[in-house]
N, C-alpha and C positions, 0 to 999 in steps of 0.2 A: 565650543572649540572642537574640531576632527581630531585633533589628537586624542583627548581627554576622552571623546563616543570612543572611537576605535579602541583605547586601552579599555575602555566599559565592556566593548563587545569581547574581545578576548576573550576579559577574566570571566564574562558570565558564562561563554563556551567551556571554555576550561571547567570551571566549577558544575555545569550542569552535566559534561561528561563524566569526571570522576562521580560523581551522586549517580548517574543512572548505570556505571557500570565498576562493579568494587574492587579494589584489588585485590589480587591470590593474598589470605594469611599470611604469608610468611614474607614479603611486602609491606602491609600494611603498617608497620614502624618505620618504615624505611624515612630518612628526609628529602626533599626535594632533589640533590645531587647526587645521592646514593640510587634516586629511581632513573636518574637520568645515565649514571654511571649503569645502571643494569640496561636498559631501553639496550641503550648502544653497545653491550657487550652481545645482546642478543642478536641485534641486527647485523653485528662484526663479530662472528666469533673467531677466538685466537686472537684478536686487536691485543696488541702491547701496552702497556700502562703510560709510555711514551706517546704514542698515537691516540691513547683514550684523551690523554689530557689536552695534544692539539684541539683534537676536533672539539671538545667539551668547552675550551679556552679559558681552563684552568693550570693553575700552578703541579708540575710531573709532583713534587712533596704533596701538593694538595689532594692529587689523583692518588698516591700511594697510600694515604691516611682514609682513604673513602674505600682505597681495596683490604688493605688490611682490615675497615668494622667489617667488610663483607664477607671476607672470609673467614673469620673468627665467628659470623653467626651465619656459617654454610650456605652462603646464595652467591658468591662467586667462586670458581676454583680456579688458581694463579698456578703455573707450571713455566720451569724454564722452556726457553726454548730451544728445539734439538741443535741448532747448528751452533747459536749464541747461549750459554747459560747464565749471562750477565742480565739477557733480557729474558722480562716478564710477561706471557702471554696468558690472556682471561680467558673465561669460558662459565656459563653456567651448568650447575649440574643438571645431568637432562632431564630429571623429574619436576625441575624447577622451570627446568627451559620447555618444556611442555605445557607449564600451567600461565607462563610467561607468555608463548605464543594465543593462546587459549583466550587471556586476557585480549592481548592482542585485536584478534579475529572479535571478540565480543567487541570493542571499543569500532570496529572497524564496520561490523554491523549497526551500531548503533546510529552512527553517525552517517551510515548509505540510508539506512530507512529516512533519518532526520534529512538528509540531501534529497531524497524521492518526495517529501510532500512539500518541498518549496516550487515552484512552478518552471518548466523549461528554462525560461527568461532567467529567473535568477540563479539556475545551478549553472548558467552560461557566462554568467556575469563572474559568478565566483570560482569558475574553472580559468576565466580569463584573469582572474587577480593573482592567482597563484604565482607567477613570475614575480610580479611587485614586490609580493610577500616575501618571497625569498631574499630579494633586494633587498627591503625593508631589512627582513631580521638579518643581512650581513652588515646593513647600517648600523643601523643600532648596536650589534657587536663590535663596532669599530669604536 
């Protein structure tokens, strides 16, 4: 069944990225939506706890309980914000957002070398699936 390969191929990408590249320490306890809550505070910094939970398409209480373990164990910093003090805006501290990016860039090297020895033909093929993908994962979100 394509559905059942395709979810196969995924998780084995998935799984052999995190194995060939570890996270920072102070990450590696983290659960799946605490790392996803970080991903995206790094790539959005200042993003609202309002805004984290859209894009995340989680519950704002459920996104408030994922900032709160995060700031109680220092890997995000929550500050009102200057015009609104009702609202919440993130930020990682920058020694964290340094080893954040770091991971980053390793993960992004990992995965160009791994894209380099598959052959022309097929990094064209999966440069052209990219749209789908997205489609895809807005499906499946729905």
């Amino acid at each position: 069944m394509p559905a059942d390969q395709f979810l196969d191929a995924l998780s084995a990408l998935q799984r052999a990225t995190r194995r060939a590249i570890a996270r920072p320490a102070k990450l590696a306890p983290l659960t799946g939506a605490q790392l996803e809550l970080v991903r995206l505070v790094r790539r959005n910094p200042g993003i609202s706890v309002t805004d984290a939970a859209a894009e995340l398409r989680l519950a704002p209480n459920t996104v408030s309980t994922l900032v709160r373990q995060l700031t109680d164990e220092r890997v995000l910093v929550r500050t009102a914000d200057a015009s609104d003090r009702r609202v919440a805006r993130l930020d990682l501290p920058p020694g964290l957002r340094r080893e954040v990016e770091a991971w980053r860039d390793r993960r992004v090297e990992a995965m160009e070398a791994a894209l380099a020895a598959l052959t022309p033909e097929e990094r064209t093929k999966l440069e052209a699936a990219l749209p789908a993908l997205a489609r895809l994962a807005a499906e499946v979100a729905e």
